[in-house]
GUMARKOL-858890 format. One record per residue: residue in three letters; x, y, z of N, C-alpha, C in turn. Coordinates in nm, 3 decimals. Layout:
BEGIN
<node r="ALA" n_X="X" n_Y="Y" n_Z="Z" ca_X="X" ca_Y="Y" ca_Z="Z" c_X="X" c_Y="Y" c_Z="Z"/>
...
! end
This chain:
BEGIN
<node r="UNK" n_X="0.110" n_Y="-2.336" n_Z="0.945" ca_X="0.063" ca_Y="-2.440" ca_Z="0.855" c_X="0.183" c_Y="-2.489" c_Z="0.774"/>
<node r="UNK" n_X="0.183" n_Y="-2.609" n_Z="0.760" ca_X="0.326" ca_Y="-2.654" ca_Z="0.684" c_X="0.245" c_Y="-2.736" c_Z="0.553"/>
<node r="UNK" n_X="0.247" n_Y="-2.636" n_Z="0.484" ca_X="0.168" ca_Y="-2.730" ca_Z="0.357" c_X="0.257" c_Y="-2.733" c_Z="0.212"/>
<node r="UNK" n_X="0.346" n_Y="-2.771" n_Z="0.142" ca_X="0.425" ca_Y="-2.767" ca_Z="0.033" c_X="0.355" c_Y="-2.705" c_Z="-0.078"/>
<node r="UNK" n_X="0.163" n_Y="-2.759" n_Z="-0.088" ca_X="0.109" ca_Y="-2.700" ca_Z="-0.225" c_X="0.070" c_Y="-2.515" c_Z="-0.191"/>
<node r="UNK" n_X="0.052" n_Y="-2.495" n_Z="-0.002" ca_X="0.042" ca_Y="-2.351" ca_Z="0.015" c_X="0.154" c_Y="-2.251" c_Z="-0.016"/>
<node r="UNK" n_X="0.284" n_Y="-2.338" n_Z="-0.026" ca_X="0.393" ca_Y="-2.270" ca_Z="0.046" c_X="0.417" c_Y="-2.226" c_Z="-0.157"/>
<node r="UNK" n_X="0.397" n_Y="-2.354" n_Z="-0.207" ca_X="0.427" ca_Y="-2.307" ca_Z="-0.361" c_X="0.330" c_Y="-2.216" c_Z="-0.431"/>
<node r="UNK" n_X="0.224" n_Y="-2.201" n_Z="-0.380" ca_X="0.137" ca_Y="-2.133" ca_Z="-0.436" c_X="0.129" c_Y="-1.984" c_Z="-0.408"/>
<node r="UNK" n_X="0.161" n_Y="-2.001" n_Z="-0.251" ca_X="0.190" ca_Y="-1.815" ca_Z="-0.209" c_X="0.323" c_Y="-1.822" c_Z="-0.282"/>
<node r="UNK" n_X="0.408" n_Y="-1.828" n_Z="-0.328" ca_X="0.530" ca_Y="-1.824" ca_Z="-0.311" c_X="0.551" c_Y="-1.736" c_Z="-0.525"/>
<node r="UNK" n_X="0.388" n_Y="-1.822" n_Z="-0.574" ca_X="0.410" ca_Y="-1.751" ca_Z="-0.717" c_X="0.264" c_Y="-1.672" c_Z="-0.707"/>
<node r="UNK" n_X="0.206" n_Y="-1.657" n_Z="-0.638" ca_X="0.059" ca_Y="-1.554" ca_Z="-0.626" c_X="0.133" c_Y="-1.384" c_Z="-0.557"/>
<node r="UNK" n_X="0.254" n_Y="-1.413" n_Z="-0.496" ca_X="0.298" ca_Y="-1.332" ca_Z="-0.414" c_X="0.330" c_Y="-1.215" c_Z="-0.538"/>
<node r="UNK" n_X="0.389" n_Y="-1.258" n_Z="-0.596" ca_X="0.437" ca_Y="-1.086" ca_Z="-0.684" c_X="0.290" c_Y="-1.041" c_Z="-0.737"/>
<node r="UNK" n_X="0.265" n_Y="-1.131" n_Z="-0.798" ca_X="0.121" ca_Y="-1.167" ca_Z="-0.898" c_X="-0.017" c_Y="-1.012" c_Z="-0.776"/>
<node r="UNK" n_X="-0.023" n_Y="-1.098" n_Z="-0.665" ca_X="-0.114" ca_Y="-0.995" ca_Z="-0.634" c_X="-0.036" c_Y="-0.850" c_Z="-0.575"/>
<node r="UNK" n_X="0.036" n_Y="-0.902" n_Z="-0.509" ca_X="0.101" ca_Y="-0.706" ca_Z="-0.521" c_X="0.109" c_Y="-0.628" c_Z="-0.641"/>
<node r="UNK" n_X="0.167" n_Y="-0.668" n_Z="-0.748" ca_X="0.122" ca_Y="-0.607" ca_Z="-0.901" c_X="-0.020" c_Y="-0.564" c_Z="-0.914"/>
<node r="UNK" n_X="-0.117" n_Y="-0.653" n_Z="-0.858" ca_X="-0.226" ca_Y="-0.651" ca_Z="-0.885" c_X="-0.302" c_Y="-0.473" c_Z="-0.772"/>
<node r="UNK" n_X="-0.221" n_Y="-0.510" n_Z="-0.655" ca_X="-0.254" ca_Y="-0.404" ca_Z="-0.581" c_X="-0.205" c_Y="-0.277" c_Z="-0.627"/>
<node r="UNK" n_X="-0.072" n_Y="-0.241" n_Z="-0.682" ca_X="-0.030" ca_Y="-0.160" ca_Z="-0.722" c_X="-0.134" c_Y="-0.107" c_Z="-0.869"/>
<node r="UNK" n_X="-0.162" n_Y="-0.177" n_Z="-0.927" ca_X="-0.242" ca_Y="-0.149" ca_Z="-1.029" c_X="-0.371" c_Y="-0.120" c_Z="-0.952"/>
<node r="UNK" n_X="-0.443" n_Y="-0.114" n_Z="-0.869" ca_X="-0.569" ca_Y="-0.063" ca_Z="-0.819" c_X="-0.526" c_Y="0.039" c_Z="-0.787"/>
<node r="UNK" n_X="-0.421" n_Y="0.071" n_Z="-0.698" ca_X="-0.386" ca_Y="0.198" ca_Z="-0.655" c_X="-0.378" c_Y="0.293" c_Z="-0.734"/>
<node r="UNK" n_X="-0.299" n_Y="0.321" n_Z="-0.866" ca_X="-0.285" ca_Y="0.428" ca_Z="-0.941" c_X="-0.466" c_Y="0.401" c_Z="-1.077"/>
<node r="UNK" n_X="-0.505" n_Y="0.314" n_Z="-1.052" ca_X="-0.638" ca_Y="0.335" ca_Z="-1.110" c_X="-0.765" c_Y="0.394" c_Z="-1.050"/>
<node r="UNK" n_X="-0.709" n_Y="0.405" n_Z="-0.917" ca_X="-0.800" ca_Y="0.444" ca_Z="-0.848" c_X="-0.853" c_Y="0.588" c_Z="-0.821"/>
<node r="UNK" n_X="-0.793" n_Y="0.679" n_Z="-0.900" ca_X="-0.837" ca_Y="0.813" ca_Z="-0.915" c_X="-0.897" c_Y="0.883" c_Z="-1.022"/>
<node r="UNK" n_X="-0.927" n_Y="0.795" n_Z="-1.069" ca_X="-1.007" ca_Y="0.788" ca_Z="-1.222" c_X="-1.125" c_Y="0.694" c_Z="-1.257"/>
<node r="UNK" n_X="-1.115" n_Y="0.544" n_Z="-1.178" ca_X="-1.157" ca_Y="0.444" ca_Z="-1.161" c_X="-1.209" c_Y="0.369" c_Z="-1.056"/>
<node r="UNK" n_X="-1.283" n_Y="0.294" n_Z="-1.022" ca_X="-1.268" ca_Y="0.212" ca_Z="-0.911" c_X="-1.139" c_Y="0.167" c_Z="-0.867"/>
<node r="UNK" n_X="-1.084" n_Y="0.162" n_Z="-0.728" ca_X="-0.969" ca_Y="0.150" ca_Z="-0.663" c_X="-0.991" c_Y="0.247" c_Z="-0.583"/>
<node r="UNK" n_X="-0.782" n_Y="0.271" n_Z="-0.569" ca_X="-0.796" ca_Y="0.337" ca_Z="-0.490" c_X="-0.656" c_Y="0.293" c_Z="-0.371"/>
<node r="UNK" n_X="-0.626" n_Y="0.393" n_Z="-0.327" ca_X="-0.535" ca_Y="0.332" ca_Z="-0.205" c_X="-0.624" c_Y="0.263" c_Z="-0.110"/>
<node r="UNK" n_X="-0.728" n_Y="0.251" n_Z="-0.053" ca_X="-0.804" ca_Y="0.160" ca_Z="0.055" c_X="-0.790" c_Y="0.021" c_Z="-0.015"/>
<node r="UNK" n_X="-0.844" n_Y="0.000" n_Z="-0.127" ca_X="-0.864" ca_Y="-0.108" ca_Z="-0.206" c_X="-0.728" c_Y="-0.224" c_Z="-0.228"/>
<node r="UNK" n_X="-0.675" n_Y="-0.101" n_Z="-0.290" ca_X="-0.515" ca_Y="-0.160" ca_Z="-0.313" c_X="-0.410" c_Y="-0.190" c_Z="-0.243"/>
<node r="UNK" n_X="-0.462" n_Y="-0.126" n_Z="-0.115" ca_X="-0.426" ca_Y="-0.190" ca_Z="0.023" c_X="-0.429" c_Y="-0.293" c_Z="0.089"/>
<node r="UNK" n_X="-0.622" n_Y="-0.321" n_Z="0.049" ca_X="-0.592" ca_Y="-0.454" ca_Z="0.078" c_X="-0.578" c_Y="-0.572" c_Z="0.017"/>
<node r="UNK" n_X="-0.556" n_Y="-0.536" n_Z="-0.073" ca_X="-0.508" ca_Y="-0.633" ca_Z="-0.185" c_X="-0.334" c_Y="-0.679" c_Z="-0.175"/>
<node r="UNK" n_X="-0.290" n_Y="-0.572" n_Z="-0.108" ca_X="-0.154" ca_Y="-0.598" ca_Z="-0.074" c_X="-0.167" c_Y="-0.672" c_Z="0.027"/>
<node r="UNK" n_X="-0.246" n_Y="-0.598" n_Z="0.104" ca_X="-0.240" ca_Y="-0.727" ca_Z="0.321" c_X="-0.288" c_Y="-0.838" c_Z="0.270"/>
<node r="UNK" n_X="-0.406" n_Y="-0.866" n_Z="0.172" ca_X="-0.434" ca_Y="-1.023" ca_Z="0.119" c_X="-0.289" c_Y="-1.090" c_Z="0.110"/>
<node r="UNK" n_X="-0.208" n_Y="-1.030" n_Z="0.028" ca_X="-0.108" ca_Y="-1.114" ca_Z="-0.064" c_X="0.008" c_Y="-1.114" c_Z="0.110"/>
<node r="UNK" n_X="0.010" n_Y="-1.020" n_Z="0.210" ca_X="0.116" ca_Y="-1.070" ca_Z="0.268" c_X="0.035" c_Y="-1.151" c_Z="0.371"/>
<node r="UNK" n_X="-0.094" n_Y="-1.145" n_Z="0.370" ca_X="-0.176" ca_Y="-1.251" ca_Z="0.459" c_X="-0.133" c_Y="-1.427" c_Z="0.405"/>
<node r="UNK" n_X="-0.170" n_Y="-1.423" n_Z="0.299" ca_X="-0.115" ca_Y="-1.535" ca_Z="0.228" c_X="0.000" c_Y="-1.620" c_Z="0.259"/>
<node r="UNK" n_X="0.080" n_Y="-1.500" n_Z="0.221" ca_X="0.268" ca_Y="-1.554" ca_Z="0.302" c_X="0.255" c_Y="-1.579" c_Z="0.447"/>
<node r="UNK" n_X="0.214" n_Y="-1.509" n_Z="0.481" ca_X="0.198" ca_Y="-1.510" ca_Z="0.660" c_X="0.139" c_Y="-1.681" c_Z="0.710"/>
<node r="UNK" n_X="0.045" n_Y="-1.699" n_Z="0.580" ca_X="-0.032" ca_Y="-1.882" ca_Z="0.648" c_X="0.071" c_Y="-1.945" c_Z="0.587"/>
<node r="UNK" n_X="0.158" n_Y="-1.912" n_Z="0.489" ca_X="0.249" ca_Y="-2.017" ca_Z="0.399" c_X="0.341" c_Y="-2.045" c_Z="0.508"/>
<node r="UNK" n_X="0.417" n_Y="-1.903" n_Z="0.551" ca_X="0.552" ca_Y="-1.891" ca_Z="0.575" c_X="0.571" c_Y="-1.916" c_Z="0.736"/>
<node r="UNK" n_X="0.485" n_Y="-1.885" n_Z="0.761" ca_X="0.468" ca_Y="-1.771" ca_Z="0.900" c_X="0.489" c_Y="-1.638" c_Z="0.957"/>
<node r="UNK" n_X="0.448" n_Y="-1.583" n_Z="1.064" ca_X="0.465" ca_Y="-1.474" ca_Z="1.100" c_X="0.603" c_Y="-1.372" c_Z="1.082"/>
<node r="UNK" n_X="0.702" n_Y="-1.453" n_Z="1.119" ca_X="0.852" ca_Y="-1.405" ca_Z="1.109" c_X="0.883" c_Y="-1.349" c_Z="1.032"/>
<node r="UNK" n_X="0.842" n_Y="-1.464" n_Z="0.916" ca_X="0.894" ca_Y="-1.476" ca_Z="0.733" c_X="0.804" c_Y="-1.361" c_Z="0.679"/>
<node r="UNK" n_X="0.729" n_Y="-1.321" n_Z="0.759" ca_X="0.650" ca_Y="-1.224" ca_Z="0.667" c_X="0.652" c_Y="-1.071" c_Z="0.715"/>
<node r="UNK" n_X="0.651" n_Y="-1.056" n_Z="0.827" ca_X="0.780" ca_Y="-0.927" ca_Z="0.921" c_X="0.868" c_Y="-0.920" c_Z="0.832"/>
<node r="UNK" n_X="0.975" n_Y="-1.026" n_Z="0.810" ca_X="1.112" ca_Y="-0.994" ca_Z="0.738" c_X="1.079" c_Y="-0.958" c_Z="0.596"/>
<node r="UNK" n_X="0.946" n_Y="-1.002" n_Z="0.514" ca_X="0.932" ca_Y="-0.987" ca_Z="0.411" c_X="0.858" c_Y="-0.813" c_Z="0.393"/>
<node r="UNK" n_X="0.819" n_Y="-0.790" n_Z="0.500" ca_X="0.743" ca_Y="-0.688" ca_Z="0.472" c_X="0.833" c_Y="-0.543" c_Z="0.562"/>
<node r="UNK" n_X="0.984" n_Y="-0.591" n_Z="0.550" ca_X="1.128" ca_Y="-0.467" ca_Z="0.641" c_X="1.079" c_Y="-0.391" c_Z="0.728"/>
<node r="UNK" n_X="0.896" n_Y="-0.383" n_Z="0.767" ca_X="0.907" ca_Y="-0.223" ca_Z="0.862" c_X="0.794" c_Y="-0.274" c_Z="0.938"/>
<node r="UNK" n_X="0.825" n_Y="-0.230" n_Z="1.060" ca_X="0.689" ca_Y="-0.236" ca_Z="1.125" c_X="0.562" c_Y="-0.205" c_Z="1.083"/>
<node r="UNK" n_X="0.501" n_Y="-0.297" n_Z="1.124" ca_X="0.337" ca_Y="-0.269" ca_Z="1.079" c_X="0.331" c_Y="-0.079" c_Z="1.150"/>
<node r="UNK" n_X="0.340" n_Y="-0.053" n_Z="1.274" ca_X="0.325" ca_Y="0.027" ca_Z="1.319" c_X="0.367" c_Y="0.154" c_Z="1.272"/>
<node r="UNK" n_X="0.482" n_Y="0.129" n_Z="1.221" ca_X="0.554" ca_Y="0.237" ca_Z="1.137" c_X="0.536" c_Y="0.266" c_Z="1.028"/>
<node r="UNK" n_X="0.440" n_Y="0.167" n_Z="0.969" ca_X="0.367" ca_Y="0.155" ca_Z="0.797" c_X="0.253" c_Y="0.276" c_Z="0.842"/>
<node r="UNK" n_X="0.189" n_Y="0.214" n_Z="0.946" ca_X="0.105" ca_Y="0.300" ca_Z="0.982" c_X="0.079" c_Y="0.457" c_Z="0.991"/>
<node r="UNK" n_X="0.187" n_Y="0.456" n_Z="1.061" ca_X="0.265" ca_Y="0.654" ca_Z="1.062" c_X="0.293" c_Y="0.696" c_Z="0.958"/>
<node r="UNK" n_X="0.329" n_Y="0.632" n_Z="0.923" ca_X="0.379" ca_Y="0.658" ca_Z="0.783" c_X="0.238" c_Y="0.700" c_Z="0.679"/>
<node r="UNK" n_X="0.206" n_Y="0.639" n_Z="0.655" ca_X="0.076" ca_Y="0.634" ca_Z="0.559" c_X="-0.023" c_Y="0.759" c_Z="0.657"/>
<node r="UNK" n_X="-0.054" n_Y="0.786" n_Z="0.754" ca_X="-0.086" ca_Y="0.932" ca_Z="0.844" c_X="-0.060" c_Y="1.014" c_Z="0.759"/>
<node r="UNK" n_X="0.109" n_Y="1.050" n_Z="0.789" ca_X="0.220" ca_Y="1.120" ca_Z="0.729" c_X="0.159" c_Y="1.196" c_Z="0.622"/>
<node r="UNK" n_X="0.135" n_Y="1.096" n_Z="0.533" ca_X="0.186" ca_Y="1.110" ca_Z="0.323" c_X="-0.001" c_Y="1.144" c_Z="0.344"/>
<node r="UNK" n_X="-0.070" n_Y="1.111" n_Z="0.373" ca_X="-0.204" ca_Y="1.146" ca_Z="0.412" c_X="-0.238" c_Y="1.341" c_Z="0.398"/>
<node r="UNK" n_X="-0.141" n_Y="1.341" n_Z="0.520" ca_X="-0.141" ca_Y="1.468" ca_Z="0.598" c_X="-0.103" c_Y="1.544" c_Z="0.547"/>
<node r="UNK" n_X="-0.017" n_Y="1.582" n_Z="0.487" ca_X="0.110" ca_Y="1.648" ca_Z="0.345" c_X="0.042" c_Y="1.664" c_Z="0.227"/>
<node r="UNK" n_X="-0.076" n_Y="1.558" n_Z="0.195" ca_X="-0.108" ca_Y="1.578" ca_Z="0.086" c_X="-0.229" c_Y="1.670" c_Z="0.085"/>
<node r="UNK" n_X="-0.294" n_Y="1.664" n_Z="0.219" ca_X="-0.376" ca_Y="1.798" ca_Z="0.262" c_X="-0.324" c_Y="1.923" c_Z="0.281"/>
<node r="UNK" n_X="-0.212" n_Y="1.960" n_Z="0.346" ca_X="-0.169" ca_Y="2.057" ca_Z="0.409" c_X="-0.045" c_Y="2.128" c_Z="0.259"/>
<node r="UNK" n_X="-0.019" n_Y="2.076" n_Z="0.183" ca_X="0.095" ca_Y="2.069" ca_Z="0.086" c_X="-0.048" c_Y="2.237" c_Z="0.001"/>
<node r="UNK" n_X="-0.140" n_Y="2.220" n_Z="-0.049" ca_X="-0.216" ca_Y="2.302" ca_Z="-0.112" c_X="-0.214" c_Y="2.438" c_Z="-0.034"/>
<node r="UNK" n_X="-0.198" n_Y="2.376" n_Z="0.128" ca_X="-0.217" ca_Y="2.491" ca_Z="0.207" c_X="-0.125" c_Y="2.632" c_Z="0.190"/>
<node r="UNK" n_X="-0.021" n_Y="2.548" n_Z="0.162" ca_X="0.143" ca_Y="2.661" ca_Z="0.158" c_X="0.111" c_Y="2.733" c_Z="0.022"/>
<node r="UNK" n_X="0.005" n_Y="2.696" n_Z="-0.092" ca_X="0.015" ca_Y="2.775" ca_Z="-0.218" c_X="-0.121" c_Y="2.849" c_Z="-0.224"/>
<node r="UNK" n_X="-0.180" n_Y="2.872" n_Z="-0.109" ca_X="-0.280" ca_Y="2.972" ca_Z="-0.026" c_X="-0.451" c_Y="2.878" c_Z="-0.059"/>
<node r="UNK" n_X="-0.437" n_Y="2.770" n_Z="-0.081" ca_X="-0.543" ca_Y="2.704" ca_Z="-0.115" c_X="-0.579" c_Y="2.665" c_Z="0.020"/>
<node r="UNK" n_X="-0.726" n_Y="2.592" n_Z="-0.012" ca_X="-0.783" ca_Y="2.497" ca_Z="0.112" c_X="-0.675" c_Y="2.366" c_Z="0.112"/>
<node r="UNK" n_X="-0.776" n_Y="2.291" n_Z="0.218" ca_X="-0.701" ca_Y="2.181" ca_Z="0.278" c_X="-0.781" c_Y="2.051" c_Z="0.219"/>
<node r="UNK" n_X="-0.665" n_Y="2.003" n_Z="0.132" ca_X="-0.693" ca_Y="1.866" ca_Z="0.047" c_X="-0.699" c_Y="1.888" c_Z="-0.122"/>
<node r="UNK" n_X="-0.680" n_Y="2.040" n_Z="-0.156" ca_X="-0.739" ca_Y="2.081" ca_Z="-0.272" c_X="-0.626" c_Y="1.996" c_Z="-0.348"/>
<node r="UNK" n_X="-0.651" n_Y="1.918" n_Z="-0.466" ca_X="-0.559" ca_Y="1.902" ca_Z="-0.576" c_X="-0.441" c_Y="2.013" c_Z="-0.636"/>
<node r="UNK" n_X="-0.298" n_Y="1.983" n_Z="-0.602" ca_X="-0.226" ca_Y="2.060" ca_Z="-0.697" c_X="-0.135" c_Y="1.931" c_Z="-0.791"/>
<node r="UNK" n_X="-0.123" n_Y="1.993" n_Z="-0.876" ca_X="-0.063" ca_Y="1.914" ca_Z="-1.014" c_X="0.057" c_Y="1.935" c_Z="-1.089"/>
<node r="UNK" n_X="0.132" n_Y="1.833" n_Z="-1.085" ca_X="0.265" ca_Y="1.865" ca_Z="-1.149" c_X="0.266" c_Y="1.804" c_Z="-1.303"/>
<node r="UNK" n_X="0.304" n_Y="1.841" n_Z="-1.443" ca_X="0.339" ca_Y="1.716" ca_Z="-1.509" c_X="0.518" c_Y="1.741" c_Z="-1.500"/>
<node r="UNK" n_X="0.554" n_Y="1.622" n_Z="-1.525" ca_X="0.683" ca_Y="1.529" ca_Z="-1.576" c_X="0.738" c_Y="1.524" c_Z="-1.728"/>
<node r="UNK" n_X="0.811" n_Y="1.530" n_Z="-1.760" ca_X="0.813" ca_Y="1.426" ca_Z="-1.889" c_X="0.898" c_Y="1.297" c_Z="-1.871"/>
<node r="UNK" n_X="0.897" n_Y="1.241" n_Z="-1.859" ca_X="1.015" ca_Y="1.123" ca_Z="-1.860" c_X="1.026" c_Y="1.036" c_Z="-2.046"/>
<node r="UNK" n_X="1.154" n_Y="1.007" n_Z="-2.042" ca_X="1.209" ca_Y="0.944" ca_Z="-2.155" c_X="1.128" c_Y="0.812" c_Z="-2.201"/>
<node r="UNK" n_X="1.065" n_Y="0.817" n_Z="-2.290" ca_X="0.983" ca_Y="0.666" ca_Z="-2.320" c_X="0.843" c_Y="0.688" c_Z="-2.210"/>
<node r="UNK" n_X="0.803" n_Y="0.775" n_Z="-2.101" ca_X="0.690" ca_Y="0.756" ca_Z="-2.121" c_X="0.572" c_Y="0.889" c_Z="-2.112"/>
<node r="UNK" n_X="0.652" n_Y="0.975" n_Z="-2.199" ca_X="0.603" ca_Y="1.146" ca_Z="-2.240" c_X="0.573" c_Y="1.174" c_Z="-2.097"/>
<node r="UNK" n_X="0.426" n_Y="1.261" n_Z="-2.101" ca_X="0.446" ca_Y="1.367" ca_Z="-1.994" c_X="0.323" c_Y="1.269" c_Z="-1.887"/>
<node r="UNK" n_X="0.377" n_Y="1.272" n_Z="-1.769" ca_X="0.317" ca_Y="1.218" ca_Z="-1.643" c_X="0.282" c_Y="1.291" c_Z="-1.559"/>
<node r="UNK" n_X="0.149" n_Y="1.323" n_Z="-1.522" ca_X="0.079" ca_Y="1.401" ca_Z="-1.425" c_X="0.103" c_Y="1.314" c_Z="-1.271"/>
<node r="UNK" n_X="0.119" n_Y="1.408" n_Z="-1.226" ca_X="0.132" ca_Y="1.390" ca_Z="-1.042" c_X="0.056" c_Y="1.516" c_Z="-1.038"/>
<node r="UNK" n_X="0.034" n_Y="1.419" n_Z="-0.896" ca_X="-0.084" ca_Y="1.527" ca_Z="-0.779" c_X="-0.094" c_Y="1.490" c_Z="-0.670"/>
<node r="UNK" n_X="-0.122" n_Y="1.560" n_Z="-0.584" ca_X="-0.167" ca_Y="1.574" ca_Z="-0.457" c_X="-0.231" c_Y="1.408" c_Z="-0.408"/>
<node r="UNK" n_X="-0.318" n_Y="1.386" n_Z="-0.507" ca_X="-0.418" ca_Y="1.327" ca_Z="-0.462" c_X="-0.355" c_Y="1.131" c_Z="-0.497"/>
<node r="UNK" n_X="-0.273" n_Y="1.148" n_Z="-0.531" ca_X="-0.178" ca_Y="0.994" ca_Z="-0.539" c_X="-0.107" c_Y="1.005" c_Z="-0.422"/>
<node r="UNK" n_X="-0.059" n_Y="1.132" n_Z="-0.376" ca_X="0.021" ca_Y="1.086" ca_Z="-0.280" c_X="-0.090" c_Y="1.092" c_Z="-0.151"/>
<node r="UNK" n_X="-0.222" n_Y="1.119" n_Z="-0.152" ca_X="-0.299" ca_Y="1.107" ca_Z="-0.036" c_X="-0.312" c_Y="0.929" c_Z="-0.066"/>
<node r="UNK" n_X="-0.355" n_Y="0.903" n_Z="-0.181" ca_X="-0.389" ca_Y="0.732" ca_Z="-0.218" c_X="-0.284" c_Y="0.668" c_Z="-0.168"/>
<node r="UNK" n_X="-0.144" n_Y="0.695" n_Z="-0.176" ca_X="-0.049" ca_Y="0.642" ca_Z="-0.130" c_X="-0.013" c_Y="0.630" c_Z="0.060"/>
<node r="UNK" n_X="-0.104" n_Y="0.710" n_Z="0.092" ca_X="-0.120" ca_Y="0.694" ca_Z="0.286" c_X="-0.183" c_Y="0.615" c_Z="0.290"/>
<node r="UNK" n_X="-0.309" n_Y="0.621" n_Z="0.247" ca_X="-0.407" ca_Y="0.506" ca_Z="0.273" c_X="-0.332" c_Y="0.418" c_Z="0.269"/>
<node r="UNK" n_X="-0.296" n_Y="0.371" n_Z="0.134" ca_X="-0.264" ca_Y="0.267" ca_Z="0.061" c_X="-0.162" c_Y="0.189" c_Z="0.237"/>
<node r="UNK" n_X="-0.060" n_Y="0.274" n_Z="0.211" ca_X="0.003" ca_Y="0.227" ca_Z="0.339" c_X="-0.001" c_Y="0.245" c_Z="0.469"/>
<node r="UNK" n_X="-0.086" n_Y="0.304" n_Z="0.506" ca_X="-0.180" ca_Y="0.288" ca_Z="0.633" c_X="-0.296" c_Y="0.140" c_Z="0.636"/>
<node r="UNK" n_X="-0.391" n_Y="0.152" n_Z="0.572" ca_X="-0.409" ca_Y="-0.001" ca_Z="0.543" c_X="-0.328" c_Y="-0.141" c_Z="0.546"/>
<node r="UNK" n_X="-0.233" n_Y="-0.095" n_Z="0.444" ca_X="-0.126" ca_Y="-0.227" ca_Z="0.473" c_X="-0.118" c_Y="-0.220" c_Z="0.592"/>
<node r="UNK" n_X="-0.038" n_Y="-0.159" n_Z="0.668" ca_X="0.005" ca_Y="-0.145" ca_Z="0.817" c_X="-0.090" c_Y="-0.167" c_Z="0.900"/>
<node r="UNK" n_X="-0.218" n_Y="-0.138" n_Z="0.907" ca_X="-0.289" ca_Y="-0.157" ca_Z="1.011" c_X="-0.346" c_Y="-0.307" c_Z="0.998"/>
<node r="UNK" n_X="-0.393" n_Y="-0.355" n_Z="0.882" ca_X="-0.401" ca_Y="-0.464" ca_Z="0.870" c_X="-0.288" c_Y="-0.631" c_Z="0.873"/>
<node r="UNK" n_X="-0.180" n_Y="-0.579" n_Z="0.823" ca_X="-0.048" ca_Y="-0.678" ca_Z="0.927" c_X="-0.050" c_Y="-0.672" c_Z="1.055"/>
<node r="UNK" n_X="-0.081" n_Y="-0.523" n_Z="1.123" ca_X="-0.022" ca_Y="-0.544" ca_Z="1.237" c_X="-0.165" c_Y="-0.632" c_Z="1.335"/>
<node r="UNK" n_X="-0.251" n_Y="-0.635" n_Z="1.288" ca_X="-0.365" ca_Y="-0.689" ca_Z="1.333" c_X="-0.350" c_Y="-0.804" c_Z="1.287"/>
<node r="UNK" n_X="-0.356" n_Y="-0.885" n_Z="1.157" ca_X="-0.308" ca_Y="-1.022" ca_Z="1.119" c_X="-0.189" c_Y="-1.080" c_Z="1.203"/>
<node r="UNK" n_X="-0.019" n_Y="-1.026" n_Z="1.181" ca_X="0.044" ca_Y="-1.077" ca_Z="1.249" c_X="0.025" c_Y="-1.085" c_Z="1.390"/>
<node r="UNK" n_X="-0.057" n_Y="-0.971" n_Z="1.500" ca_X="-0.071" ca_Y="-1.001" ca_Z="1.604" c_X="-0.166" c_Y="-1.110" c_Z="1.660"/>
<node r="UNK" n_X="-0.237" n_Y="-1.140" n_Z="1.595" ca_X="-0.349" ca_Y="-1.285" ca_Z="1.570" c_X="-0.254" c_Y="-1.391" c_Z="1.562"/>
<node r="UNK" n_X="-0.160" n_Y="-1.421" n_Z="1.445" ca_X="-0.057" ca_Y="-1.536" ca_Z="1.446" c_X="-0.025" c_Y="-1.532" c_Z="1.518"/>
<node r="UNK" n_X="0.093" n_Y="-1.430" n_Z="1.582" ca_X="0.176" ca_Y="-1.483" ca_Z="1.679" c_X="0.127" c_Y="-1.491" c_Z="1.815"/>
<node r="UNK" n_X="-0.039" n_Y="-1.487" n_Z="1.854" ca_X="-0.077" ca_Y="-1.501" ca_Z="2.003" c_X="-0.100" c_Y="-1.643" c_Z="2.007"/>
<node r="UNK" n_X="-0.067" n_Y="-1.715" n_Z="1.905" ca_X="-0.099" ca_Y="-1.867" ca_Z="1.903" c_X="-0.043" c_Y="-1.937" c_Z="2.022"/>
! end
C-alpha cells in the first residue's frame, strides 16, 4: 500500500504501541495482560508497519526471524519451568529474586516474567511469521 497518511501514521503509532505492549506485559502478573496479550499488541504495531512499509521494511525492522522469535520464546518458556526444578521444586513453581537498583529501590524478579516473556515472544514470532508470509505470497 503506498499511502503517505498510513506511512505517517504507522511511523508515530509505532513506538506508541510497543510501549503500550511492553506495559501489558509486565502488568500482566498482577493484572490483566500478560505476555499473550502484549504480544499481540506488539504483532499489531509491526502489522501496521508491515501495510505502511512493507514486508522487507518490517523483517529489517523486526532483526530476527519470525522463526527464531519463535524458539526463542519456547526456550525462555521452558527455563522458566525447569529453572524451580534444579532448587528441588515442581515444574513451573515461582522462584523469586529481589534487586535493588539505584533510583528504583528493590525490584522483584521471578520465574514467572521470564515465562511471560516466551509467550510474549513466541506470539510475536508466530504471528509475523504468519502475517509476513501472507504479504509476501502476493
Amino acid at each position: 500500500m503506498n499511502s503517505l497518511i498510513l506511512r505517517s501514521a504507522a511511523a508515530f503509532l509505532l513506538p506508541l504501541l510497543l510501549l503500550f505492549a511492553v506495559f501489558l506485559l509486565f502488568r500482566g502478573h498482577n493484572e490483566p495482560g500478560g505476555g499473550f496479550v502484549g504480544g499481540l499488541a506488539a504483532a499489531g504495531a509491526f502489522v501496521l508497519h508491515g501495510m505502511a512499509e512493507g514486508p522487507a521494511a518490517t523483517r529489517r525492522l523486526l532483526r530476527a526471524d519470525p522463526r527464531s522469535l519463535v524458539g526463542a520464546g519456547l526456550l525462555m518458556a521452558l527455563l522458566a519451568g525447569l529453572l524451580p526444578m534444579l532448587d528441588g521444586r515442581t515444574f513451573l513453581t515461582g522462584l523469586w529474586t529481589v534487586l535493588v537498583l539505584p533510583g528504583l529501590g528493590e525490584v522483584h524478579l521471578g520465574t514467572p516474567l521470564l515465562f511471560d516473556l516466551g509467550v510474549f515472544t513466541c506470539v510475536v514470532g508466530m504471528a509475523m511469521l504468519v502475517v509476513l508470509t501472507l504479504e509476501e505470497s502476493d
